[in-house]
C-alpha positions in Angstrom: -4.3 -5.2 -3.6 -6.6 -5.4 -0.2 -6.8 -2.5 1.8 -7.4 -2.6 5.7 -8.3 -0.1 8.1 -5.4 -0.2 11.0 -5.0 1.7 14.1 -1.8 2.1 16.2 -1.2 4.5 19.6 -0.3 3.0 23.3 -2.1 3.0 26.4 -6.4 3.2 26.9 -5.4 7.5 27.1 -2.6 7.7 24.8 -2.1 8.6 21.3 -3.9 6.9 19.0 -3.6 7.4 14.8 -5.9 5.5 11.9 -4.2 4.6 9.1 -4.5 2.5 6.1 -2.7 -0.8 5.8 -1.8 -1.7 2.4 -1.3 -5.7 1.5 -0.7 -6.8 -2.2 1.6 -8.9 -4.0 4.6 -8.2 -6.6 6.3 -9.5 -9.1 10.1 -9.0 -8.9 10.5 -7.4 -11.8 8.1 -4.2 -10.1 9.6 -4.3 -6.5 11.7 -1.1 -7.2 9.2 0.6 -9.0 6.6 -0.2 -5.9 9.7 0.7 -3.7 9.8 4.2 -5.2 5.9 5.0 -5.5 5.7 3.7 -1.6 8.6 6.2 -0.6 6.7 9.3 -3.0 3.6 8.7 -0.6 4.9 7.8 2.4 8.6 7.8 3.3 8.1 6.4 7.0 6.2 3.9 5.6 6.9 0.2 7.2 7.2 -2.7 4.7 7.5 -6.2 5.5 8.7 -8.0 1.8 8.7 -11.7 1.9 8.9 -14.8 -0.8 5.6 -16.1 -2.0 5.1 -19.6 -4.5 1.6 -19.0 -5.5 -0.8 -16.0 -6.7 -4.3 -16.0 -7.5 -6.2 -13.4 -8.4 -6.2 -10.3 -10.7 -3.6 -7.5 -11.6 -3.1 -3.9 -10.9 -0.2 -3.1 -13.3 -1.5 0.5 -13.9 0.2 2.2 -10.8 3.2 1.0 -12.1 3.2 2.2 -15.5 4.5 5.4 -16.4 2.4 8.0 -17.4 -0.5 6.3 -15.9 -3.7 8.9 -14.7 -4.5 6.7 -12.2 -3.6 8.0 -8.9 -2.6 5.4 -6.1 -2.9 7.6 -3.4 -6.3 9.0 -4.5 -7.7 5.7 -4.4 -6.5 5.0 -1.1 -8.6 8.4 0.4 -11.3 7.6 -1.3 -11.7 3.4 0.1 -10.4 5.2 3.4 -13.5 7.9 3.4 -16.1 5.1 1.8 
């Protein structure tokens, strides 16, 4: 999972928000239970899901498991704040 800092608003004097832009990759299997978890933190939230062949790199089942104490959105503030 990377997390990036974004931005969006319109015009030099209009509104402007900071957010954080989440990127990761999921198996199939998980794409509901990531689904869900996204819409319990965010239910505007944008998501652009696309097909991918190859994956390197670690990963982050514990968000997805029941019962788990680690808190997604947590984390998130605290990268955000760091």
């Amino acid at each position: 999972m990377t997390v990036y800092k974004g931005a969006s608003g319109y015009g030099s004097r209009g509104k402007s928000d900071s957010m954080n832009i989440i990127q990761t990759v999921i198996n199939r299997i998980d794409i509901n239970k990531t689904l869900k978890l996204i819409e319990k933190i965010d239910s505007t939230a944008f998501i652009i899901e696309f097909d991918v062949n190859k994956v390197r790199g670690g990963v982050l089942k514990r968000y997805l498991n029941k019962g788990s104490s680690t808190n997604l959105h947590a984390d998130i503030i605290m990268k955000r704040e760091n």
